[in-house]
Every structure is written in structure tokens, then in C-alpha cells.
C-alpha positions, 0 to 999 in steps of 0.5 A: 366963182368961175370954174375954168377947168372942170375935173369930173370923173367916176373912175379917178378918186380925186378931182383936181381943178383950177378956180377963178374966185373973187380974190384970185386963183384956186388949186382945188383937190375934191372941191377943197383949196390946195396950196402948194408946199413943194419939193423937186425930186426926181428919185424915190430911193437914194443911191445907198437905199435911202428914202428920199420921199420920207425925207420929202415928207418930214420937210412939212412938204405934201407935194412932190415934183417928178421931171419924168418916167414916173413908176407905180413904185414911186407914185405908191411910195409918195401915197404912203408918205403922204405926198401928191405928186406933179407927175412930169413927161419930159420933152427935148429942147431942139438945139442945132445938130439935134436930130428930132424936130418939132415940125416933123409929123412922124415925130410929133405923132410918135411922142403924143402916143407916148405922152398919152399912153404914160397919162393913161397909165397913172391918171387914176393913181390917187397920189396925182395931182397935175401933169407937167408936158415940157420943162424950159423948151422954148426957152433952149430950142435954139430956132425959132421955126422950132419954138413955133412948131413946140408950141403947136405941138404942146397946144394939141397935147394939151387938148388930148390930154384933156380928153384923156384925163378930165381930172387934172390939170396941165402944167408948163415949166419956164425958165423964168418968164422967157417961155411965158410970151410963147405958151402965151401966143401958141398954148392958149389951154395951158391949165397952169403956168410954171416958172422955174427961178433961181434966188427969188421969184421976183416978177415972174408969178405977176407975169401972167395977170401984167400981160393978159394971160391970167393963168394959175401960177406955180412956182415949178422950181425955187432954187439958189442963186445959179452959177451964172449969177455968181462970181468967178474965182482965179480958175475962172470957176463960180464960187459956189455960195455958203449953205446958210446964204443957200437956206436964206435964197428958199426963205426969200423965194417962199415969202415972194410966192406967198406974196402974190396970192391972187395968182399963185398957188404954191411951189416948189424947192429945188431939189431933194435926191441924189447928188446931181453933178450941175455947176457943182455937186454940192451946188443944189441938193438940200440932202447929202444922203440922210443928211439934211444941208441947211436948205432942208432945215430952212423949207422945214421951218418954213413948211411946217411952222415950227423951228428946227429941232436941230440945226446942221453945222456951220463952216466958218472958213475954208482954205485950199493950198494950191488955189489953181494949177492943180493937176491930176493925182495931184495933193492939195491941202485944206483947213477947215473951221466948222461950228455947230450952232447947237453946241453939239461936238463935232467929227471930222471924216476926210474919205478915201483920202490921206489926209490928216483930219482932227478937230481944231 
């Protein structure tokens, strides 16, 4: 047994390191195996009080994913829920006309005191499991003398923080593996490799070991197929997918996670909070307030083993008249079919609208 990584300390309660043993890659909390079951959620309260890391929990889900500025209150809630937390600090991708820049000093001194003085803020709270430093950098910065002064600046991160925080190890998210070749080349003390996919992880959690950076893998993200895989309607506009497709994409990326276990340790399903407005809102979230879509239900049984006690509604058909053209404070008119695989009755609410709404 290799240990890479060592996480001693007297002042934090928990060690968290990576182990090379002979049949592949370990996540280790206090010297004992840890496997990821993850979810993304960036909000510890819903918009109208809701308690998301709750709903987090009752998913069978003991790991939590943060993007960035983490607060006591939302690392004290995931405690109470159980749930560890991948504490993230976000960091700017450089597109053209972006006034920062990577390869200027001032800057790059700036956020480093800023990265760090946010580790030592919560390095000893004892819902934290590791440090995510970037999330698909390389792959949006537009220049290329701009990815290489991220990756030197990313590199020399990495060694401060783990000079001030020997306790757990860092994390980069890629976009796919289009970041990979670059943490490669510049990051070599990267602890963990990320990778963000959409539809299944596919190749993405053998890239590592296939092109000699043997690295733990945690898939950061696995989402449903994006809007740029999908077809287009007359509008020109994606077709968002049915939630029961959505439900299948979770199940079809959690087996292909479980699939590598000599490189991966674990993942995370994307996303629970808030309705986020990216490529639809309806597109990603698995919640709608308290109320669980069939991605939850679907990490639900995958997480906890058990089936479902009960199982959301299910719209068979979907018609809008007009289709285009329509402008606004326009009307248009719709015809939904919905049935519950449970038999359980059905309601009907249209909202702040005037049309009609009955049962059919």
C-alpha cells in the first residue's frame, strides 16, 4: 500500500487522504475507505425556506458539492444532515475582453491570499471532505498564454494549500477530459482529478491511468444530456428531454462511475437548489422546491439501494398552440396528458395564468 498523500494533524478532527492499494485508488476519512455518493448544490435553503441539504440527505447521498463561497451556516447544516462537504473556490475562466489576467502578479497574489485565507477559514470544520480550486478553466479561457499562466498559478496554489491544510486533498473540475492534457502538463500536485460530464462518464474516469497521470478520479458533475447534444425545434431552440430519460442518464452515468473502481471513487449528480436558468429552467435541477423530479427519485434508488416508495407523475404528451411566433404578452394554449405510475389522483395547477385547468 502507497500512501500519496498524507493528512495528519492534531487540530483538524478528520484526516482525509488518497491511497494507491494494490486493486486501484482509495478516498480514506480517518484511515477508512470513503466512496462517494454525491450531489451538486450550491444552496443550503431553498428560495421559499426549503431545506435543500435535507433533501440532499433523504437521496441516500452523504457528500455535498459547493461551487464557492461556503459559509459556517452551510457547512454546520450539512453536519446536522450528515453530509460531507467538497467545499469549492471558484476561479474565472479569461475570455477575450476579460479585464483580469493569469499572467499578471498583482492578481494572481491577490486571489491566492484570498484562496487561502478562505481554507483557513474552514479547514477544521469537520463536515470537510476535500478543496475543489477551479471548475472548467482551462477548457473556457479563450488564450492560450492565458491556460498556461492558470496552470502555473493553479500549480503554486496547490502547494500552499497544502502547506495550510495537510488534511485534505485538492480537487480540479474538467470539463470532460478537455482540461485533463493541461492539469497534466502544469498541475502535477493536483490530488484529485475532477471531470464534469453530461449523458454518461464514458472514457473520461480511465483518462488518467491511459495517459500516465494516475490520478484518483471523482466524477465532479453527472448531469443529463446538455443542450448542445440535443435536437432543435422550429425556434431553433433544444428540445429539453422528458424526466424519465433525464432519470435514465443518472442511472447510466452512476453505473459507468461504479465501473472503473481502480480509478474512481465516487461522484456526484448534478444538481439539487434553486431553479437555475442554463439552457432551460426546468433543464437540470432534480427538485422543483420540495418536490422531488424523477432524477431525484432515480439517485434515490441508486444511492440507498431501496426502491422508491413513490414515484412522480409522468406526462405522456404535450401540446402548445402556436409552436413559433409567439410574441410578448402574447396567449398560447396547451394540452397536457399526465399519469401517475402509483394510480394516485392527479391535480392540476396553471399559476398566475388564465387558463383553464381540469383533469382530462
Amino acid at each position: 500500500m502507497t500512501l500519496t498523500s498524507i493528512r495528519v494533524s492534531a487540530v483538524s478532527p478528520f484526516s482525509v487522504h488518497t491511497v494507491q492499494t494494490p486493486s486501484g485508488w482509495e478516498l480514506q476519512v480517518n484511515g477508512q475507505p470513503y466512496y462517494i455518493r454525491g450531489i451538486a448544490c450550491n444552496e443550503a435553503v431553498g428560495d421559499k425556506g426549503e431545506d435543500l441539504l435535507a433533501l440532499v440527505a433523504q437521496a441516500g447521498a452523504q457528500t455535498v458539492r459547493i461551487y464557492g463561497d461556503a459559509t459556517d451556516d452551510y457547512l454546520n447544516r450539512a453536519e446536522k444532515n450528515g453530509l460531507k462537504v467538497n467545499v469549492g473556490f471558484w476561479l474565472n475562466a479569461i475570455r477575450l475582453g476579460s479585464r483580469e489576467s493569469y499572467r499578471d502578479p498583482n492578481h494572481c497574489a491577490e486571489l491566492k491570499r484570498k484562496a487561502l485565507d478562505y481554507v483557513r477559514r474552514f479547514k477544521n470544520h469537520p463536515a470537510v471532505l476535500m478543496w475543489t480550486m477551479g471548475n472548467e478553466v482551462f477548457s473556457f479561457t479563450d488564450n492560450e498564454q492565458e491556460k498556461e499562466a492558470f496552470g502555473h498559478f493553479l500549480e503554486d496554489l496547490v502547494q500552499a494549500i497544502h502547506q495550510e491544510d495537510p488534511n485534505h486533498p485538492v480537487l480540479y473540475a474538467s470539463s470532460y477530459t478537455r482540461c485533463l492534457s493541461d492539469l497534466k502538463r502544469w498541475v502535477p500536485d493536483i490530488d484529485i482529478i475532477g471531470v464534469n460530464v453530461t449523458g454518461g462518464a464514458g472514457a473520461a474516469t480511465h483518462w488518467g491511468e491511459r495517459n500516465g497521470f494516475d490520478r484518483p478520479v471523482v466524477v465532479s458533475e453527472f448531469a443529463p444530456l446538455g443542450s448542445w447534444e440535443q435536437r432543435k425545434d422550429v425556434n431553433g431552440m433544444p428540445y429539453d428531454p422528458l424526466d424519465q430519460f433525464k432519470a435514465e442518464n443518472y442511472v447510466s452515468s452512476w453505473r459507468q462511475i461504479q465501473s472503473n473502481p481502480r480509478s474512481c471513487v465516487g461522484g456526484f449528480a448534478f444538481v439539487m437548489g434553486g431553479l437555475r436558468n442554463q439552457d432551460s429552467l426546468t433543464w437540470y435541477n432534480m427538485n422543483y422546491g420540495n418536490l422531488r423530479r424523477a432524477g431525484y427519485w432515480a439517485i434515490d434508488e441508486l444511492y440507498t439501494g431501496k426502491k422508491a416508495l413513490n414515484h412522480p407523475p409522468k406526462i405522456t404528451r404535450l401540446a402548445v398552440n402556436p409552436v413559433s411566433d409567439v410574441k410578448p404578452g402574447g396567449r398560447v394554449t396547451m394540452q397536457v396528458e399526465a399519469a401517475d405510475a402509483d394510480g394516485n389522483p392527479l391535480s392540476f395547477d396553471c399559476g398566475k395564468t388564465d387558463l383553464l385547468s381540469r383533469p382530462v
